[in-house]
N, C-alpha and C positions, 0 to 999 in steps of 0.2 A: 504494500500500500504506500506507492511514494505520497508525500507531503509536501508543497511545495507553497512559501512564501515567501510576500512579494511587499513591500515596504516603498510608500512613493510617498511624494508631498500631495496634499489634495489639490483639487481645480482638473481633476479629471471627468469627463462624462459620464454615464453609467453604462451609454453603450462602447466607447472605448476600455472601460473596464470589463463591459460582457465580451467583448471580440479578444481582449487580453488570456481570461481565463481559458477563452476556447483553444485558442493558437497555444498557448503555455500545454492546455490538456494536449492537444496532439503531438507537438514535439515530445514531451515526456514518454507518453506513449510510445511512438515511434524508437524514440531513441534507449529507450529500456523494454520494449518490449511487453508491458503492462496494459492491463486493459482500463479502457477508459474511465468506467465508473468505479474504479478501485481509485482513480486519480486524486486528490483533494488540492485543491489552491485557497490558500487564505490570502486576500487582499487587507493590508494593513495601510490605510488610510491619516498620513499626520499632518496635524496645523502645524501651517508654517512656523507660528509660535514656537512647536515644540524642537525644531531642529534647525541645529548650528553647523557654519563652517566655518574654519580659522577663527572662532570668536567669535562670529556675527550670526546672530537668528535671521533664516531665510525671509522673516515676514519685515526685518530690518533693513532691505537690501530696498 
């Protein structure tokens, strides 16, 4: 049962994240060999508030 997540800054759509999981399901598929409703994809969704680079919170940019 692969597991697979997926960690982005929000201000994505919900059909770019439907088309995400799907594409993510088939490659995994594909490339392990697994069948697809064994697949799991968690999308983890963060405000910009909560994540920094070098120092600076992305929603301070």
């Amino acid at each position: 049962m692969p597991i697979v997540t997926i960690k982005f800054l929000e201000g994505r759509s919900d059909e770019q994240k439907k088309a995400l999981v799907a594409d993510v399901t088939e490659s995994v598929s594909k490339n392990l060999a697994a069948p697809k409703e064994n697949i799991h994809v968690i999308l983890e969704e963060m405000k910009k508030t909560d994540y920094g680079v070098g120092g600076i919170r992305k929603s301070d940019i």
